[in-house]
VEXZAVO-757009 format. One line per 4 residues: number of its first residue (from 1); their letters; for each residue x, y, z of N, C-alpha, C. Coordinates in nm, 4 decimals, m for minus. Layout:
<nodes>
NUM) A) X,Y,Z,X,Y,Z,X,Y,Z; ... .
</nodes>
This chain:
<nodes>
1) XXXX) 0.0839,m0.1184,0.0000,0.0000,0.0000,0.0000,0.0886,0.1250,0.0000; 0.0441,0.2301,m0.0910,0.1346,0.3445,m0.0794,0.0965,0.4275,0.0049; 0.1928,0.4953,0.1094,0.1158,0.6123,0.2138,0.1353,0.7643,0.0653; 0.0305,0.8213,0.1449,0.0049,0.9681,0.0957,0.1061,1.0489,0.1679 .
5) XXXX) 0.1837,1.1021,0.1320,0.2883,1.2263,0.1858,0.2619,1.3479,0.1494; 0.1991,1.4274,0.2415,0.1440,1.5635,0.2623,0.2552,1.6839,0.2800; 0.2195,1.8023,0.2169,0.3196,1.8878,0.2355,0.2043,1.9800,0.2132; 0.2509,2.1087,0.2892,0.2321,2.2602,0.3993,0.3090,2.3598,0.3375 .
9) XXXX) 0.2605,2.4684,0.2431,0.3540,2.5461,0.1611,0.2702,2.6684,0.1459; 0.3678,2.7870,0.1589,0.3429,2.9192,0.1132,0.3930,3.0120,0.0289; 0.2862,3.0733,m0.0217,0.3531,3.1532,m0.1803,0.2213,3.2207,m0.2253; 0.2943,3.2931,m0.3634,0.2008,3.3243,m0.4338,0.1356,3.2748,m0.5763 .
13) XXXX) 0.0340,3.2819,m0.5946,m0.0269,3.2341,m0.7485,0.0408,3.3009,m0.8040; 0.0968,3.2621,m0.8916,0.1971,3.2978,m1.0205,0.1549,3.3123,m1.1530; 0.0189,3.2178,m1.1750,m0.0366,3.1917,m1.3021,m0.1808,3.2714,m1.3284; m0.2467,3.2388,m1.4357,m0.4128,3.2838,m1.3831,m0.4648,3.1199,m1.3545 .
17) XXXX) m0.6038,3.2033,m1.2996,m0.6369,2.9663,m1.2336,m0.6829,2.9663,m1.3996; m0.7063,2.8550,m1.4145,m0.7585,2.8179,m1.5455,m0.8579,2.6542,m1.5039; m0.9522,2.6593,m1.5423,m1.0963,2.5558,m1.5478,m0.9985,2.4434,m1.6750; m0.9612,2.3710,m1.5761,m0.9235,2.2246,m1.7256,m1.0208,2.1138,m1.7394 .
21) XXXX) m1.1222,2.1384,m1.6166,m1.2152,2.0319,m1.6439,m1.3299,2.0539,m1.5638; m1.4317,1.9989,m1.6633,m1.5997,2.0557,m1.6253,m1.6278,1.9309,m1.5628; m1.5940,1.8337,m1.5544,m1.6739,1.6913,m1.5188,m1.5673,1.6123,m1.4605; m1.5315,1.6331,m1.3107,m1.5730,1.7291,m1.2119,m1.4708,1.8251,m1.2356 .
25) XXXX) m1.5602,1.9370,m1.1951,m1.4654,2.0660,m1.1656,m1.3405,2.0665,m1.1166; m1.2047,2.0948,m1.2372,m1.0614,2.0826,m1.1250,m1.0173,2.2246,m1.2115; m0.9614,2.2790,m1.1359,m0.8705,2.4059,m1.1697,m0.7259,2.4198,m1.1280; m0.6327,2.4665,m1.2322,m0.5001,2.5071,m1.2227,m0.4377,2.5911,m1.2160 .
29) XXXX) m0.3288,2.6146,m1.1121,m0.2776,2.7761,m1.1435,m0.1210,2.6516,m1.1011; m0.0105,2.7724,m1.1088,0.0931,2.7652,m1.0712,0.1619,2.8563,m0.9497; 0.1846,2.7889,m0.8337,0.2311,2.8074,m0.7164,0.3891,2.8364,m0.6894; 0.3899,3.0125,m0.6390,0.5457,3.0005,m0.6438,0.6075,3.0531,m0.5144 .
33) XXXX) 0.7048,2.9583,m0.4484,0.7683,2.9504,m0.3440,0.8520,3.0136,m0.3185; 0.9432,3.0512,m0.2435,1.1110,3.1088,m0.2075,1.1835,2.9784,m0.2848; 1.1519,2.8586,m0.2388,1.2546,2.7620,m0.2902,1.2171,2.7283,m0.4344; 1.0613,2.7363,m0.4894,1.0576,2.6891,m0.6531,0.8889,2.6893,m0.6663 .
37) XXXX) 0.8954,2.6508,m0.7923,0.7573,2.6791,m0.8325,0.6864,2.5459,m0.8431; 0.5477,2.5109,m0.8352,0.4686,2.4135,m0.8525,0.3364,2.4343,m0.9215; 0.3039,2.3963,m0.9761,0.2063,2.3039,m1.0950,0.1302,2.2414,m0.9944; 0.0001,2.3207,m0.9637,m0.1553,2.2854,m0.8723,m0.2420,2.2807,m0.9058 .
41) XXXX) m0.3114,2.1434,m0.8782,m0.4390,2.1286,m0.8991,m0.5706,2.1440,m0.7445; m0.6792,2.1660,m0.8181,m0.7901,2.2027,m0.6926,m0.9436,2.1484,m0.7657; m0.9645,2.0507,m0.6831,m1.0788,2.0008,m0.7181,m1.1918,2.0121,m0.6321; m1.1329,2.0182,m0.4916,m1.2302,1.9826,m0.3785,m1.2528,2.1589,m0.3900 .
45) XXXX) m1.4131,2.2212,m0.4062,m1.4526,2.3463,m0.3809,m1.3627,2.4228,m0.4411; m1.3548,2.3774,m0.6177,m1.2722,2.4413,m0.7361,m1.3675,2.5768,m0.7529; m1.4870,2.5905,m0.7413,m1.5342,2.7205,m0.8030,m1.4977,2.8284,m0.7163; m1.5842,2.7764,m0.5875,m1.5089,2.8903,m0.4823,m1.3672,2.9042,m0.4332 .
49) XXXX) m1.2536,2.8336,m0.5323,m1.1199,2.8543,m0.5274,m1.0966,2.9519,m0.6439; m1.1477,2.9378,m0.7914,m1.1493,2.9891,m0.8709,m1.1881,3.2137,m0.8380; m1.3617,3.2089,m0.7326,m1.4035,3.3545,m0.6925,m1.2489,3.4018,m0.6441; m1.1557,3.3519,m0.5228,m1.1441,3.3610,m0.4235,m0.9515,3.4235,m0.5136 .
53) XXXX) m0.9117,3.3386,m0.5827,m0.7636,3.3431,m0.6101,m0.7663,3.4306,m0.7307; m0.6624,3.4491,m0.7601,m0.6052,3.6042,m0.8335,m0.4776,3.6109,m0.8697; m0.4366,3.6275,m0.9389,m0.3061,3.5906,m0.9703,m0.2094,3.7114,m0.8582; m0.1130,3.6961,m0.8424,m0.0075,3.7466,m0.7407,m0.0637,3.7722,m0.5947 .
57) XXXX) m0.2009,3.7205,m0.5853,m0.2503,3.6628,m0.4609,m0.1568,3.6133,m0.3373; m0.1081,3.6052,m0.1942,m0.0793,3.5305,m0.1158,m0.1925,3.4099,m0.1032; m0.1071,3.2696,m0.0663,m0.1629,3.1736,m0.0326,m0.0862,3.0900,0.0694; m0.1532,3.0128,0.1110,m0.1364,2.8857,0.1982,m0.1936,2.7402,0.1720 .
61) XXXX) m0.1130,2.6388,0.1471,m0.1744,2.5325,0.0622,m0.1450,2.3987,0.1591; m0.2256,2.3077,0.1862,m0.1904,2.2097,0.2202,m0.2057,2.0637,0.1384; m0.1932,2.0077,0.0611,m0.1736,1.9012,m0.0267,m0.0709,1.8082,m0.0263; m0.0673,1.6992,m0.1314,m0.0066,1.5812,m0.1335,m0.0074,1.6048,m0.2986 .
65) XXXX) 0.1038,1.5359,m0.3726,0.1415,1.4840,m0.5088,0.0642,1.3934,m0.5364; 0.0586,1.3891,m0.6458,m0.0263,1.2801,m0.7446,0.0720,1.1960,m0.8197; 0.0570,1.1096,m0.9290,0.1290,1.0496,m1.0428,0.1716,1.1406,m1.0816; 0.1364,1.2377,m1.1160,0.2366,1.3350,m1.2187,0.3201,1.4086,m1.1690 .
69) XXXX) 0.3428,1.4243,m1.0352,0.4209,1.5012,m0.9895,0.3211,1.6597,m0.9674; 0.2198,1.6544,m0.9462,0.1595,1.7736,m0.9655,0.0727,1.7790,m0.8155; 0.0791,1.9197,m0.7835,0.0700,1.9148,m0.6301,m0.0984,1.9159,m0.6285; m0.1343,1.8186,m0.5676,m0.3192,1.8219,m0.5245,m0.3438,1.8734,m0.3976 .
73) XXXX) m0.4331,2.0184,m0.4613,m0.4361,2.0957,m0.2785,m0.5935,2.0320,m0.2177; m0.5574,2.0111,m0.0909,m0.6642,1.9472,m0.0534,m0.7378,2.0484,0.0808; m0.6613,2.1618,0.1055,m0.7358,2.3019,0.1867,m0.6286,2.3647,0.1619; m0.6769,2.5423,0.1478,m0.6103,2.6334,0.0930,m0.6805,2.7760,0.1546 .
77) XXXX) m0.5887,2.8545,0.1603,m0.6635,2.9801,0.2556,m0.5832,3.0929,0.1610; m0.6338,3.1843,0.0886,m0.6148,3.2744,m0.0022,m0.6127,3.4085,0.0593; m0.5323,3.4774,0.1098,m0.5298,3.6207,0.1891,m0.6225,3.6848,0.0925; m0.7198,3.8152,0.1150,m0.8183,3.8402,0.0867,m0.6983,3.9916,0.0223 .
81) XXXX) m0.7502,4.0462,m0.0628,m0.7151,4.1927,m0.0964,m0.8111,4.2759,m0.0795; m0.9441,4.2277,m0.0109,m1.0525,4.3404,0.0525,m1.0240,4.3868,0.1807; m1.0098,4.4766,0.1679,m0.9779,4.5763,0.3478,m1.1252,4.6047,0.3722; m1.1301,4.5654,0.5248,m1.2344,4.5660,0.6347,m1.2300,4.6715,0.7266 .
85) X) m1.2944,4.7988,0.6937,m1.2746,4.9202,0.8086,m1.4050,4.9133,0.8777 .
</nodes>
């Protein structure tokens, strides 16, 4: 049995998200670190990831790799650029 190995990373969206698939909803952007960049996918609550992210956005991602080497975020918290007075 293979274990799932989870990784905890912060950065910014680098890319725009882009919709690669309607059936089920998964969306992609590219994630970029101090140490390097990653190639992300988001399936779980892709639309309201899609309202929410922005390109040069701050983020926080928690996910695991897939076969392809491509990071699957499985919760993600997007710093907001709306100020609350």
């Amino acid at each position: 049995m293979v274990e799932i190995e989870y990784i905890s990373l912060k950065g910014t969206i680098n890319s725009t998200v882009k919709v690669i698939s309607f059936t089920p909803y998964l969306v992609r952007f590219e994630l970029k670190t101090a140490e390097q960049n990653y190639n992300c996918l988001v399936a779980k609550d892709a639309l309201n990831f899609m309202y929410l992210a922005k390109e040069a956005a701050s983020i926080s991602i928690f996910g695991h790799f897939n076969k392809r080497k491509q990071l699957v975020v499985d919760k993600y918290h997007v710093q907001s650029g709306v100020l609350v007075r």
